[in-house]
N, C-alpha and C positions, 0 to 999 in steps of 0.2 A: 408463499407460492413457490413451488418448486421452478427450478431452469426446465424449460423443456431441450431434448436434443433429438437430431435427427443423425443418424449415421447411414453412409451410401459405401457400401462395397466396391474395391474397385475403379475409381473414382479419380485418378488423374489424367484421366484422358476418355476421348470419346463422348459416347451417353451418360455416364457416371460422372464425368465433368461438368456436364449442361446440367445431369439434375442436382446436382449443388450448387450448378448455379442461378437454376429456376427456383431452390428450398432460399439460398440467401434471401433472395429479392422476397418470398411471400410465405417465409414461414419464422411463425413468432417464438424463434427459441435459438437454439448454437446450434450450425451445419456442422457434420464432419467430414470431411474428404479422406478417405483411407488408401493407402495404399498398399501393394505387396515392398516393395523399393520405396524407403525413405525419403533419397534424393531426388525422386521424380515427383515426389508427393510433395514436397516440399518447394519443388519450382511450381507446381499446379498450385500450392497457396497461392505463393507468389504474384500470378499471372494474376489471377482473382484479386489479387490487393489492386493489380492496375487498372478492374472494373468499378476497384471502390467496393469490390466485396471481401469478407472476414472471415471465409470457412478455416477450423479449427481444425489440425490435421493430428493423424494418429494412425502407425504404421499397424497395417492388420493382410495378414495373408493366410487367405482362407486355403489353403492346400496344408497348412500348418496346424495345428490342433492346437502347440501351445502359443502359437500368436492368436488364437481364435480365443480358449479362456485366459489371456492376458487380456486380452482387448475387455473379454464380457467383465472381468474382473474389476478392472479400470470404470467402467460405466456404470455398474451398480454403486462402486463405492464414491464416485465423483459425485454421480444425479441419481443416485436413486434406483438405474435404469435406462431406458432407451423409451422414448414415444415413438419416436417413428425409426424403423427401420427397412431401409432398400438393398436388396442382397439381387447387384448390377454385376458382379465379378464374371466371366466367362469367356471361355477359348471355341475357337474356332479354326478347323483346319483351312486352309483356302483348298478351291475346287481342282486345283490342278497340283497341290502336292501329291509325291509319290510314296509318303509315308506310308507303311501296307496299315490297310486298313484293320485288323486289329490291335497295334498299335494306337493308329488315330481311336478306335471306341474306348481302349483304355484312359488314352490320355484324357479325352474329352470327357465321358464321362466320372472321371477322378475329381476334374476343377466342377462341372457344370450341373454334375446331382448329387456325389457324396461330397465335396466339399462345400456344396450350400447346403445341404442336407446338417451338416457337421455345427456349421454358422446355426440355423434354427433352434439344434439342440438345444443350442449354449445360450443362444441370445432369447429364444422366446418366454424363457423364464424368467427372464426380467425386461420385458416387455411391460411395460404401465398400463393400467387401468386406462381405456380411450386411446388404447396406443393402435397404429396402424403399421404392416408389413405388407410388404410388395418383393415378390421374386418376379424378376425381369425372365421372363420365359421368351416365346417366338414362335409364331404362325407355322413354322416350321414345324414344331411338335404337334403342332394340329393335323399340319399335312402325314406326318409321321405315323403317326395313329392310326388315318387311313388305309393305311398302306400295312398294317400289319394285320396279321391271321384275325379272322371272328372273332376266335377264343381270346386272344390276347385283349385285343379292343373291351372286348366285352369286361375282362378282368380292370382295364385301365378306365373306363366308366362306371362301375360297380360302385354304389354307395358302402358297399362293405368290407374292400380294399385297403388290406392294414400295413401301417407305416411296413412291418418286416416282409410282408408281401411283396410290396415294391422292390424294397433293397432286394429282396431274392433273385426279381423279375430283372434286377438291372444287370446284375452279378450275370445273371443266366444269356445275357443279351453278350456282355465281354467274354465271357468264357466260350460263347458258342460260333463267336468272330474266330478264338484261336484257332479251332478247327475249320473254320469255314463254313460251318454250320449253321449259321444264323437264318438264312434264307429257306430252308427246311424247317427252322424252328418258328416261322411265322414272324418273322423281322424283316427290318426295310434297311435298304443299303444305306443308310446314314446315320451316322453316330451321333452330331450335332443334331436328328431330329429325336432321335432316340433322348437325348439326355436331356432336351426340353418336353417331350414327352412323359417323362419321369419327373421334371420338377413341378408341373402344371398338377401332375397327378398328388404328387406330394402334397402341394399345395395346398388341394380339394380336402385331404385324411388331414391334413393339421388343424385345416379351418375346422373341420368336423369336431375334432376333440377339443378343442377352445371353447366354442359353442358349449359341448358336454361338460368340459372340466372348468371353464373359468365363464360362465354365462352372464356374469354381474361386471364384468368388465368392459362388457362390447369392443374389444379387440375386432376390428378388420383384417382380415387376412387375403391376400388376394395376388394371380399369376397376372400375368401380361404382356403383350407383342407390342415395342416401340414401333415398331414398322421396320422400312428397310434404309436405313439410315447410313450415312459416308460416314464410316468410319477407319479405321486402319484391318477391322475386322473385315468389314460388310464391301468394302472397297468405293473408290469413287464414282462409279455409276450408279449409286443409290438414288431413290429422288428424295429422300428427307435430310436435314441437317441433323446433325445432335440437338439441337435446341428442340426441333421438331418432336424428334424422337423422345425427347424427355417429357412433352406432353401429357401422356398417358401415366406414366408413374409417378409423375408430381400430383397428378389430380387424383390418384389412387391413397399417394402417402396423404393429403392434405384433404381425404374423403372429412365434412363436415362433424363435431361432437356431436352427439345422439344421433347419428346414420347408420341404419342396420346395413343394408348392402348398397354396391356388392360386398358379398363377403363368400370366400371359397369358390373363387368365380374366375374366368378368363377374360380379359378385358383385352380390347383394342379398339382403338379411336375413342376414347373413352364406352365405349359400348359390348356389354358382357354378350360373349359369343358362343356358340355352340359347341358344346365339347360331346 
């Protein structure tokens, strides 16, 4: 019987903390805590040892391509693979910086849709039979949605919606910030909703071709809103802990062996939501 392993993006601080430390306590295999900075990653062991938990740590920074196939490299050839993987990594501007806002879409959308986009490429190919994926998205991207043109909505609901589609639509959302354009082009003043809008969607096309391309596997694939959790991101008037927040994406990674859904789905409070 192979090692099972779980790897969480992201992961020394915040919600990617809690959910390695809610995978220790109830998941039957090695946690990994990842981080971009070693040194931080390695006091987040640490602190975990002092819970009396054992996450296995391993520097991985997803803005990096080659820490992203170093990492995937490492995991096939250690176990095989990955069973569960939580791709938690993402930036956030706060409300009151003055960074011009095409700036913020670039940045934002760099870490929070093509650098998890990057992560999937690499990793979902050696995803296991029964393996389960969770991209930590946000109600945000929900709200996001709303708020853009018909046309565009309509494209980002579309069962037909293909992976280069996306990338196109995301490129066209930063490029049209440069000019100031974006709001003529059927877009919503927020980058951070914008690039959980695009990973949710993503989300939807990956499941779909898993489904198509690997149907004997039962792979889950599935986006997710923690809620609005204290974090260093989310700041201290949240009303949810990180523990809290980790709710939803442990019960997604930890969805039951032979559970068809969700799968290609939006979840929050564990409950699959309207997209």
């Amino acid at each position: 019987m192979s090692t099972k392993v779980a790897v969480v993006t992201g992961s020394n601080k915040g919600i990617g903390l809690a959910i390695v430390r809610a995978l220790c306590k109830q998941y039957q295999g090695v946690v990994y805590l990842t981080s971009r900075d070693e040194g931080r990653g390695q006091e987040a062991v640490a602190s975990m040892a002092s819970e009396g938990l054992k996450p296995m740590f391993h520097q991985l920074d997803i803005n990096d391509l080659s820490s992203i196939t170093a990492a995937a490299a490492y995991f096939k050839d250690k176990y095989g693979g990955v069973d569960v993987l939580v791709n938690n990594a993402g930036i956030a501007f706060k409300g009151a910086d003055t960074t011009p806002f095409a700036v913020q879409a670039e940045v934002t959308l760099k870490t929070n849709f093509f650098a998890t986009r990057d992560m999937l490429t690499h990793f979902l190919p050696i995803v296991k039979a029964g393996g389960r994926v969770v991209n930590v998205s946000s109600f945000v991207g929900q709200r996001a949605l709303t708020q853009c043109s018909p046309e565009l909505q309509k494209r980002f609901r579309s069962e037909d919606i293909t992976e280069d589609e996306l990338v196109g639509l995301m490129q066209q959302f930063v490029d049209a910030t440069k000019k100031n354009e974006h709001k003529q082009g059927g877009w919503p003043e927020t980058a951070y909703g914008v690039s959980k809008t695009g990973l949710t969607t993503l989300t939807m096309i990956l499941a779909r071709q898993l489904t198509k391309e690997r149907p004997s596997d039962k792979i889950l694939l599935n986006a997710c809103c923690p809620g609005w959790v204290r974090t260093d991101m989310a700041g201290d008037k949240a009303p949810k802990s990180p523990d809290e927040g980790a709710i939803t994406p442990v019960y997604l990674a930890l969805l039951p062996a032979g559970a068809t859904d969700p799968h290609g789905k939006f979840v929050s409070d564990k409950e699959v939501q309207a997209w």
